[in-house]
BAMAR-424222 format. One line per field, with one value per residue (C-alpha): residue number from 1; z, y, x. Coordinates in nm, 4 decimals, decimal comma. Layout:
// BAMAR-424222
resi [NUM | ...]
up [Z | ...]
north [Y | ...]
east [X | ...]
***
This chain:
// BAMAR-424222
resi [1 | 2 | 3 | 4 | 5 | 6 | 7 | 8 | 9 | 10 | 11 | 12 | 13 | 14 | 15 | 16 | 17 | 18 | 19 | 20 | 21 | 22 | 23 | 24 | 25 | 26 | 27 | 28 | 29 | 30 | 31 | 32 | 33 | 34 | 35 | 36 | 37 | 38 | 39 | 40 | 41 | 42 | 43 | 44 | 45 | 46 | 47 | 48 | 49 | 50 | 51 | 52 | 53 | 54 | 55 | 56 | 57 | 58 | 59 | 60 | 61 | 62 | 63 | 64 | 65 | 66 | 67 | 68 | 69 | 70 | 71 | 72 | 73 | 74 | 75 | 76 | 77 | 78 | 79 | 80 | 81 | 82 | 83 | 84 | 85 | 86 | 87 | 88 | 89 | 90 | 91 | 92 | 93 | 94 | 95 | 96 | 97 | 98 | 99 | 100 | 101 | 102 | 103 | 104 | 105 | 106 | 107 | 108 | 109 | 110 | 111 | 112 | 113 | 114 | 115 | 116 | 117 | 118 | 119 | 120 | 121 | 122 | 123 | 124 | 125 | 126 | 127 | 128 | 129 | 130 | 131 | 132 | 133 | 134 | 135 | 136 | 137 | 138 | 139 | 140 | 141 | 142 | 143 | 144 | 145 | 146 | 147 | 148 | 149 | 150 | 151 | 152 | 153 | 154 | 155 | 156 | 157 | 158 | 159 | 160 | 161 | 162 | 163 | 164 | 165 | 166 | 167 | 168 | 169 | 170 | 171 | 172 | 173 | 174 | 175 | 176 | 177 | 178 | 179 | 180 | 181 | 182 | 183 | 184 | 185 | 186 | 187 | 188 | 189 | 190 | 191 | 192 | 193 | 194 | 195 | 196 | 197 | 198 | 199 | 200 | 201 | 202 | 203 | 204 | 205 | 206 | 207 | 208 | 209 | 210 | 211 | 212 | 213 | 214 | 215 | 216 | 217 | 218 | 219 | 220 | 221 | 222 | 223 | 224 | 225 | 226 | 227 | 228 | 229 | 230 | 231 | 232 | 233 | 234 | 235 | 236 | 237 | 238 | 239 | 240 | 241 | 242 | 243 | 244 | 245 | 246 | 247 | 248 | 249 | 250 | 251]
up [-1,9503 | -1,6378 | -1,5053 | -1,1763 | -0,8248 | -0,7987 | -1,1534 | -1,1120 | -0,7909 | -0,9368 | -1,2411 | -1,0271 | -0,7910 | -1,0351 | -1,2578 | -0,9603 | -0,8549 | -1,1844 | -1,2155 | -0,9111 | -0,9326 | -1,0986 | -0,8171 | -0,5512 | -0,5278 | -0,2122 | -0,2502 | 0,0327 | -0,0765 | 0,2242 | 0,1278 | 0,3233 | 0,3541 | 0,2729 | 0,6280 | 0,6784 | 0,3782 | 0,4940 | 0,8407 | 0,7617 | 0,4364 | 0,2974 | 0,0034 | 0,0091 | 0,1703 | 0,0422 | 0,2094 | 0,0009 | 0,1732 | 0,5636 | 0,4837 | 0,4299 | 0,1964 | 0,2358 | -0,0767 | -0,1303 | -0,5034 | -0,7214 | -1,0132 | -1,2579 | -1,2687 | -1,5225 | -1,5930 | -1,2122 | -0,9103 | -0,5987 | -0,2234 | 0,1210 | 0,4003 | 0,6474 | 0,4345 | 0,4025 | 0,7477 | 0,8846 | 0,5102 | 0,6511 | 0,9740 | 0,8641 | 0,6395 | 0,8598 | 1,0989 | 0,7973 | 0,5248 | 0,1711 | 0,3192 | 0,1672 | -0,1758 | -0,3163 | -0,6950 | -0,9786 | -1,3101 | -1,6666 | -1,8417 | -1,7310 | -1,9404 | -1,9480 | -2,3132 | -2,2455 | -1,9721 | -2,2117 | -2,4232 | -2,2161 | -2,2592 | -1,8885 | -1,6382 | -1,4024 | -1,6665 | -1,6740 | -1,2626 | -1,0560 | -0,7164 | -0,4866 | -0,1263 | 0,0990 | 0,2902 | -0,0422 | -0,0693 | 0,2039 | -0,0201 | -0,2439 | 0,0179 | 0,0953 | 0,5071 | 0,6192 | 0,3230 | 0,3834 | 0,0352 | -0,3036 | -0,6847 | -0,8656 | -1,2519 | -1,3685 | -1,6260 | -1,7595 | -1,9686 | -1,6650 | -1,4214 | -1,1544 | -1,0120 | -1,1031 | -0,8819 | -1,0789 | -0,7778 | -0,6008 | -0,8371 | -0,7232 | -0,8932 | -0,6905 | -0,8251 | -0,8877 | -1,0599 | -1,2213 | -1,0441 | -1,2405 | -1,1206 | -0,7748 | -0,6922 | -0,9517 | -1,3150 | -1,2563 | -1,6089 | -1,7915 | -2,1012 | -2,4343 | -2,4330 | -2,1203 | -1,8884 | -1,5570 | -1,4894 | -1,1181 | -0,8220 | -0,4860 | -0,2030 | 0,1195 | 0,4150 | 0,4099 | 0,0327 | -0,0438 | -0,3183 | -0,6135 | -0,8084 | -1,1807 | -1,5102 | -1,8241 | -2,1887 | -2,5194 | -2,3800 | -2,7192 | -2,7155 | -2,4272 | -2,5294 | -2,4782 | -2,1092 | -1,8471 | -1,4868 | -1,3877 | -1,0942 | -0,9034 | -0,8381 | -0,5013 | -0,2135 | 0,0978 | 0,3100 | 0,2059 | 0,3201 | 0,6955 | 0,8680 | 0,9990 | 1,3023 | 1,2788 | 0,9432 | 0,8614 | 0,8847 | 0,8118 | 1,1530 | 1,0098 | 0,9279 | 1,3303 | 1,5323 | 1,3371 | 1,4141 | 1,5761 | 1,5968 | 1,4265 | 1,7692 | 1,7410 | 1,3886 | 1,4286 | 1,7348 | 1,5044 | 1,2898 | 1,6225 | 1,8611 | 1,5911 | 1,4019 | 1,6824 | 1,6082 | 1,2553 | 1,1433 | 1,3780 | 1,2163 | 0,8664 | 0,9761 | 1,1891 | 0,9762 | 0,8215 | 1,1301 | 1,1371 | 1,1592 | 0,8808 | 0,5716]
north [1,1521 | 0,9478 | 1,0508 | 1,0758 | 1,0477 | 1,3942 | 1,4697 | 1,2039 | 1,3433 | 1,6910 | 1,6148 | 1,3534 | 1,5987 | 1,9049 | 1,6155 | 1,5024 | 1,8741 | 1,9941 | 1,6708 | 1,7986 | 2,1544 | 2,1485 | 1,9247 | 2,0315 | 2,3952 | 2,3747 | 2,0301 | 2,0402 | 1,8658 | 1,8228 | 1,7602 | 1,5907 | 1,6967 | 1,4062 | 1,3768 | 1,2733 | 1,0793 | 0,8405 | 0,7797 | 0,7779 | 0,6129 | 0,9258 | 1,1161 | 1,3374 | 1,3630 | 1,4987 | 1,6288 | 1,6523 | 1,6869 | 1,6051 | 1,2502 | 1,2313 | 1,0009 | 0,8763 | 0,8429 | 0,7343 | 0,7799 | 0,5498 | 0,5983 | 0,3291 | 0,2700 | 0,0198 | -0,0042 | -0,1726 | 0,0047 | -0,0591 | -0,0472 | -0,0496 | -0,2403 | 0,0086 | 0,2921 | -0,0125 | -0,0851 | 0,2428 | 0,2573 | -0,0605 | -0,0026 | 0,3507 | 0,1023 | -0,1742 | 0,1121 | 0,2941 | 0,0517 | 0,2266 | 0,5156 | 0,4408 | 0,4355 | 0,3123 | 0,5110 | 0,3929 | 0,5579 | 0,3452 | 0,5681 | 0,5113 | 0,8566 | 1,2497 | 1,1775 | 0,8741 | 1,0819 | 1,4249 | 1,1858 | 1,0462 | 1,2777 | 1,1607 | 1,1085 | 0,9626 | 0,6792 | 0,5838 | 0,5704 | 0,2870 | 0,2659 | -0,0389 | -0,0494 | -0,1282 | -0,3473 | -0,5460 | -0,4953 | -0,7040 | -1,0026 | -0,8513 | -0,9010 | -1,1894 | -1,3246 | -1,1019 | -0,8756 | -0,5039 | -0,4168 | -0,5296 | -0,4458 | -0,4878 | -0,4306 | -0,2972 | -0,4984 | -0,2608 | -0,5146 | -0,7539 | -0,4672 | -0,5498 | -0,5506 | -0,8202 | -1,0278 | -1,2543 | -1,4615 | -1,5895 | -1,5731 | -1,3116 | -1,1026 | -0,7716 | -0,6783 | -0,2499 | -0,0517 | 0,3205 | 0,6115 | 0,7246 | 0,3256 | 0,4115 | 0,7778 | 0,7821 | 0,9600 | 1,3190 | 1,3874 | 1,5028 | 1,3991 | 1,6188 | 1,8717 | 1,8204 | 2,1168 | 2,0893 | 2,1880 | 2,0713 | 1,9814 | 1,8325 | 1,7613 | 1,5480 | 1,7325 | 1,5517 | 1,6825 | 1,3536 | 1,2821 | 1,5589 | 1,4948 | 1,6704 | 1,6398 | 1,6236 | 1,6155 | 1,8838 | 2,1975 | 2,2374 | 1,9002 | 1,8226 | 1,4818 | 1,3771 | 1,4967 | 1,2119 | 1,2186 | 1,1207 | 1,1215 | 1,1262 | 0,7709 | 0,8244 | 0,6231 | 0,8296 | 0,6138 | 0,5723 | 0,7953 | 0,8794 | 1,0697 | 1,3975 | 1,5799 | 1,5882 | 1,4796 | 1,1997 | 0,8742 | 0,5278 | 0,2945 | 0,0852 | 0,4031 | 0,3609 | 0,6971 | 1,0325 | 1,1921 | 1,4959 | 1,6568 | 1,6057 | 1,4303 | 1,1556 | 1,1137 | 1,1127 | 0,8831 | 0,6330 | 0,6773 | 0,5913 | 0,7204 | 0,9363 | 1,1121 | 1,3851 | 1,5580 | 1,5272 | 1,5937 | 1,8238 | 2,1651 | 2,0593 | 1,8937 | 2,1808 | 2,3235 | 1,9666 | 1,9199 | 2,1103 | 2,0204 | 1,9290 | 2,1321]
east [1,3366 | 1,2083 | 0,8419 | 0,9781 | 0,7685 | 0,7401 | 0,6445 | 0,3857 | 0,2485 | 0,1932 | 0,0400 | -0,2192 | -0,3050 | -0,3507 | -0,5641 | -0,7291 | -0,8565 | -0,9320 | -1,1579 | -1,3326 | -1,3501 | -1,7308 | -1,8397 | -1,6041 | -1,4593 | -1,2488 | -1,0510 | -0,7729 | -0,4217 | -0,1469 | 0,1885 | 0,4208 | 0,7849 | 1,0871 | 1,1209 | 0,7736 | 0,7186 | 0,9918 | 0,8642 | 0,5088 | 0,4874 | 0,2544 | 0,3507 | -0,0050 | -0,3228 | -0,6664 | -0,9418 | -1,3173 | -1,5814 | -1,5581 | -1,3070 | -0,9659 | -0,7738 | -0,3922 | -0,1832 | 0,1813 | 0,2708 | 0,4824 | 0,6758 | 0,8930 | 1,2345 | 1,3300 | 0,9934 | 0,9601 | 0,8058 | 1,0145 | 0,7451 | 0,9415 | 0,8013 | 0,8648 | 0,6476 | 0,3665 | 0,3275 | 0,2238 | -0,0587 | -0,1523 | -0,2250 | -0,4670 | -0,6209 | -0,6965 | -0,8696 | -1,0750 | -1,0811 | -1,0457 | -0,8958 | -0,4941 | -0,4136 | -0,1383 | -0,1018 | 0,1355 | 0,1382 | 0,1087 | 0,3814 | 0,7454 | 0,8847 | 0,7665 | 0,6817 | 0,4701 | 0,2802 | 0,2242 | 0,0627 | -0,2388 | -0,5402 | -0,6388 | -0,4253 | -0,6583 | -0,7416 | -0,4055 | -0,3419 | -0,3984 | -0,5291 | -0,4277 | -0,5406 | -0,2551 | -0,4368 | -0,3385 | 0,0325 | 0,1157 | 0,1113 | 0,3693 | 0,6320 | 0,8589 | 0,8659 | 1,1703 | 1,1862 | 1,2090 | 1,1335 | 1,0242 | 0,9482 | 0,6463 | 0,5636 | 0,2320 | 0,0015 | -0,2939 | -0,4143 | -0,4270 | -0,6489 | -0,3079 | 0,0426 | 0,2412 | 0,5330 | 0,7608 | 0,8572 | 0,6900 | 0,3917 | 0,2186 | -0,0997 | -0,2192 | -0,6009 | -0,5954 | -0,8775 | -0,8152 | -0,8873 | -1,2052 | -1,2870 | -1,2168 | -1,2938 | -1,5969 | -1,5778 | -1,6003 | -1,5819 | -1,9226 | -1,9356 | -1,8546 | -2,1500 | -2,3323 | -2,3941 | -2,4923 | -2,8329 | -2,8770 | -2,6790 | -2,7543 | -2,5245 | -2,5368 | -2,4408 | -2,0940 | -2,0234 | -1,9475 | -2,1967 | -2,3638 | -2,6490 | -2,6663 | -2,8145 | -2,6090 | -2,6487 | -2,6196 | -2,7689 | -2,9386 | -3,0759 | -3,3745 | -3,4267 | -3,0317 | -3,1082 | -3,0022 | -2,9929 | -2,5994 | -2,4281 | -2,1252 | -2,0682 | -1,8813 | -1,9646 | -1,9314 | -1,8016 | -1,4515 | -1,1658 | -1,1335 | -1,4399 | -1,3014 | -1,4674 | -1,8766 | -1,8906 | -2,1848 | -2,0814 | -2,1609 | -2,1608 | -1,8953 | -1,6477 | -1,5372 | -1,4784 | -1,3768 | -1,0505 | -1,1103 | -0,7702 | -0,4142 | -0,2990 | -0,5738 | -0,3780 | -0,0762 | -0,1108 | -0,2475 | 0,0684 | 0,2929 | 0,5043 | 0,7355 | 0,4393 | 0,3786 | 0,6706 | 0,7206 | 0,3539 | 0,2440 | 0,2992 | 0,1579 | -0,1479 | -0,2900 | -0,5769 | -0,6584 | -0,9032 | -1,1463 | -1,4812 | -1,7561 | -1,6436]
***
């Protein structure tokens, strides 16, 4: 059976959070209706911490992922204002069976900014298919030639994982919750102690509202209109309603 979109999405997000939950306990998913997802070009949204991060989901068919201009454009254009904010996600398994047998999900995902898509497409072309190479770290177009760089998402959102025995003794978090400190290693064993830590740089993803920011993040969006204006003249009434509680300020 295919891994479909949908399937795909799911499982990422419910990976994704359950990565988080020991560093995180409140991560905020918003899904987007069909509607929306077609206009917009956004599949999901998450918010950790005070940012917000944009992803449109993939999936294979005939082992070949198939990206519309249309959905690109608007990914772009959030990009281009708050660079690594979009992700672009396609899965390494093409079948359900294929994905039930990856231990991690999120070591078989890859992330590709969509600031580097636009490469992938032809002058004129409204859509076209690109094939995954794991081996390779990218996306691959047969013609032209083309060779899109991605990373994994441990690679791009950090490893949340501790490793097998480790407890966490300590934790410390910025004021934006982007980044926790802990120590890790066999609870029985002091001298396999190491100081680790959540290798998330804080100033990807969109700053919402008065949450910290680095001076080249740009203004934070204070309000759903302020983002769906960036989206365009369409997004008001199509995003309104589900992006009302996404706003709010800090945490």
């Amino acid at each position: 059976m295919r891994f479909s979109e949908k399937s795909f999405e799911v499982r990422f997000c419910a990976a994704l959070s359950a990565a988080m939950m020991p560093f995180n306990r409140n991560p905020q998913w918003i899904g987007m209706t069909q509607a929306q997802e077609r206009i917009n070009g956004i599949d999901t949204m998450l918010r950790m911490g005070g940012r917000l991060h944009v992803f449109q989901f993939k999936a294979k068919q005939n082992e070949l992922f198939k990206l519309e201009k249309l959905q690109w454009r608007c990914l772009d254009k959030i990009g281009r204002r708050y660079p690594r904010s979009t992700h672009y996600v396609f899965p390494e398994a093409g079948d359900v069976r294929a994905a039930a047998g990856v231990k991690c999900l999120l070591k078989h995902s890859w992330c590709v900014p969509a600031a580097k898509i636009g490469t992938a497409f032809r002058p004129g072309a409204e859509t076209t298919t690109l094939s995954l190479d794991p081996s390779m770290k990218a996306l691959t177009k047969k013609r032209p030639k083309t060779s899109i760089a991605g990373t994994t998402t441990c690679s791009e959102f950090g490893c949340f994982c501790p490793a097998a025995g480790a407890a966490i003794v300590y934790e410390h978090e910025t004021n934006g919750g982007d980044l926790i400190y802990f120590i890790s290693g066999a609870a029985s064993d002091a001298a396999s102690t190491e100081f680790r830590y959540l290798p998330y740089s804080a100033n990807r993803g969109i700053p919402l509202g008065d949450a910290p920011r680095e001076a080249s993040d740009g203004e934070p969006l204070r309000s759903s209109n302020e983002f769906e204006q960036m989206l365009g003249d369409d997004a008001e009434k199509d995003l309104a309603p589900g992006l009302f509680g996404l706003f709010l300020p800090s945490k």
